[in-house]
Phi, psi and omega in degrees: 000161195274003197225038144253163222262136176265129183296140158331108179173189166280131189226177169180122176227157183241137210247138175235142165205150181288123166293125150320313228295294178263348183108011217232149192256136183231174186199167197191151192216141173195100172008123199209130169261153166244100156278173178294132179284177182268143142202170178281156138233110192265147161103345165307185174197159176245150169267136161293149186227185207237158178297150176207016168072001166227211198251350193308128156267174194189136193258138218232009189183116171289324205053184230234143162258127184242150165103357157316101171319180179271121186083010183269148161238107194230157180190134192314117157298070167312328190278339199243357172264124156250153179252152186207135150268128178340309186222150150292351173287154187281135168195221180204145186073015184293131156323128133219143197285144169231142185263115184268161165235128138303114153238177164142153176310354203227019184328282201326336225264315215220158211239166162233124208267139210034059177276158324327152174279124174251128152234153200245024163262032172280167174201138157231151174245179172300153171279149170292126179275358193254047135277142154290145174222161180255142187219159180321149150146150165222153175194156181245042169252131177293158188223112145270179174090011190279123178288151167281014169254021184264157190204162166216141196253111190228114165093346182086359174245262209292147181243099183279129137343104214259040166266018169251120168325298185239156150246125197240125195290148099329180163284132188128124175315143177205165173208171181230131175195184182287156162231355177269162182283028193260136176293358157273013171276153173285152166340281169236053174291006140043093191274231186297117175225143195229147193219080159057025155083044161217158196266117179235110157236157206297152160083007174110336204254095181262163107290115177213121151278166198233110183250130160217138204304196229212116175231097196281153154246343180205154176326151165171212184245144161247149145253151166225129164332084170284131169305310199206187171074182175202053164326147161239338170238163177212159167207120175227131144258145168279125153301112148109316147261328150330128126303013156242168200262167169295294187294019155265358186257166191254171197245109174238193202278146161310125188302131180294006167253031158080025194239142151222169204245184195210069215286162205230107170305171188272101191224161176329132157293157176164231181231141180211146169279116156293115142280131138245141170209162206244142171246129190238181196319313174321320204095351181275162212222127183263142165325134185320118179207148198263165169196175187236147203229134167246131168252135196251120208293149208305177171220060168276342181270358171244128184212162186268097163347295177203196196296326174239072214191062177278152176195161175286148150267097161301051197211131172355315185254155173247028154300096170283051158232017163297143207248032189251128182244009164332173160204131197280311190231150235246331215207138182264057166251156193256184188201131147221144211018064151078000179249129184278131179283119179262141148107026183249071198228030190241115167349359180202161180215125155301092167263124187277143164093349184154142166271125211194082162155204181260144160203135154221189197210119108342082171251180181203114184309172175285314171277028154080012149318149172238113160228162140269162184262170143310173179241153191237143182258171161176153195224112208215056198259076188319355175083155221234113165283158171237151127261164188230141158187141020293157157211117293022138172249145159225332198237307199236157174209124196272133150275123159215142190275164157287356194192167164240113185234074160077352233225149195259140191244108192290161181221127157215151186248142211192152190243144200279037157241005183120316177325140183246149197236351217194137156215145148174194228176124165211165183240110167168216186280310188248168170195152182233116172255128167306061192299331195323322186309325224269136174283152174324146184127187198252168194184140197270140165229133190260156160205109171069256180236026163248167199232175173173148180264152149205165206238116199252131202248000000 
């Protein structure tokens, strides 16, 4: 009928109608989108919560959907809206996103506009210290080291005592903290909490390392950089090369520049697991929490052919006189300072004009390992030609360097009387200048300390 109400989607209809011509009844069929109508939601609210070390909200007023026809049954999906606050941190007037969900039989029909919804009513308050509170982590590992003014909370319901020597956690939030009330204890020192496999404690005092691979030519110690926090004693072992387990290592004190080391055997490159765990002033002893260290392959597997010629030793070994012809890896890429060279995807790189930096390679092994080599320097710079072209210019005029070395290239244009018609700076090899403007005649274009003429017709 011509007043039905067609639902949101793809359709297609079709029209019969009598040809006058011949007489004949014909029909056509032809594609009709229906969109979703929009509608708002105004009128929310967030309930304020006590800190709890992540962002999770809760709404204290779903608010109202406006832009519904008359007779539609459409309604804020309560089981299906979530909430976030912007930070965990504590404040008042905080972001919070809320993802509204829809239901009702006539849901489908209609979208919701600018959803998430932002409100600027968030409030988090301080945590209470003699309450437990809970914050992200989950870990199956004991936690020892409990003092008797400690307590442990998971969820706001069960509280273990701390006469139980060890506590082995569920899956599930939790925190470890003070529970009493004597007001000479800090606020919240709030010891050990894990958040998605970073070391975290409340209050500012994170462990978090600054991991970078590692290019052993022979067994030794890695450091690594505590960030924030300020543990005094660590024990650390690699899983899979140690023969000792972690609770057999001893505990020793943290380096006065705020490092602790890692000794590393002379071993294959590749990805290796680390276990650590931490001691703080107290004497409490944090869970157990892993992380990964790349051993990096020497960088004897990288060597300069000739002056502009770096290449890999494709081979188990990186003696090239080695009689193993085997060949380790499959796959390629080069880097220089630190930047991927594109289209550097050959056992070897050509650098025109000179090899001039840091280089290493990317590789990916026949059993399909992802390594790096170590980096090797060299400065071999044969010095950066300029070309010019078109010469005669009329509209445009191409820069091209002979090399690139990593470095931003001043341009200045000068008119034969002296005059500067042209400045600026680009960086890699080529640029292209917009000359049409220029009146006829000769003109100098300088880039860094090379010159070159051209003639503007």
């Amino acid at each position: 009928p011509a007043d039905a109400i067609i639902p949101a989607g793809n359709h297609e209809i079709k029209v019969v109608y009598n040809d006058p011509v011949n007489g004949k009844t014909d029909e056509v069929t032809f594609p009709v989108v229906v969109n979703k109508k929009p509608v708002t939601i105004s009128g929310g609210a967030s309930k304020p919560k006590v800190y709890d070390g992540n962002t999770n909200a809760t709404l204290a007023e779903l608010g109202t959907i406006e832009g519904v026809l008359p007779g539609d049954e459409v309604a804020i999906d309560a089981d299906n809206t979530s909430a976030k606050f912007d930070t965990p941190e504590v404040g008042t007037g905080k972001d919070v996103n809320v993802d509204y969900a829809i239901n009702g039989k006539d849901a489908d029909n209609y979208e919701i506009s600018g959803n998430p919804v932002k409100l600027t009513d968030g409030v988090i308050t301080k945590a209470d210290r003699d309450k437990p509170v809970v914050a992200d982590g989950t870990t199956n590992e004991p936690i020892d080291g409990l003092t008797p003014e400690m307590e442990i909370s998971i969820d706001g319901g069960k509280t273990w005592e701390t006469a139980e020597p060890e506590v082995i956690l569920p899956e599930g939030e939790y925190l470890v903290r003070y529970a009493e009330t004597d007001t000479t204890k800090p606020s919240l020192p709030a010891p050990f909490i894990v958040s998605s496999g970073v070391i975290n404690m409340v209050k500012g005092e994170a462990f978090i390392v600054n991991i970078n691979g590692y290019c052993p030519e022979s067994e030794g110690e890695v450091q690594f950089e505590i960030l924030a926090g300020d543990p005094v004693e660590y024990r650390a072992v690699i899983t899979g090369l140690s023969e000792e387990e972690l609770k057999n290592v001893s505990f020793k004190a943290i380096d006065e520049n705020n490092t602790f080391r890692v000794y590393i055997p002379m071993c294959d490159a590749g990805e290796y697991n680390v276990e650590v765990q931490f001691k703080n002033t107290k004497g409490s002893v944090s869970p157990v929490y892993n992380f990964k260290i790349n051993v990096n392959l020497s960088e004897k597997y990288i060597h300069n052919v000739w002056e502009d010629v770096v290449s890999i030793v494709n081979k188990n070994t990186p003696d090239l006189n080695s009689k193993d012809f085997e060949k380790r890896f499959t796959a390629f890429q080069w880097y220089r300072n630190g930047v991927e060279i594109p289209g550097a995807t050959m056992p070897y790189y050509n650098e025109k004009g000179g090899l001039n930096g840091v280089y290493y390679a990317k590789v990916v092994t026949t059993d399909n390992r992802k390594l790096r080599t170590c980096t090797r320097e060299w400065h071999f710079d044969y010095g950066l030609k300029l070309d010019v072209y078109p010469n005669p210019v009329v509209d445009n005029v191409n820069l091209t360097l002979s090399a690139d070395n990593g470095k931003a290239h001043e341009v200045r244009i000068v008119n034969m009387t002296g005059n500067e018609v042209y400045r600026g700076s680009f960086k890699g090899t080529t640029t292209t200048i917009n000359c049409r403007n220029f009146v006829k005649g000769w003109y100098v274009i300088t880039v860094d300390n090379k010159e070159a003429k051209i003639i503007k017709e």
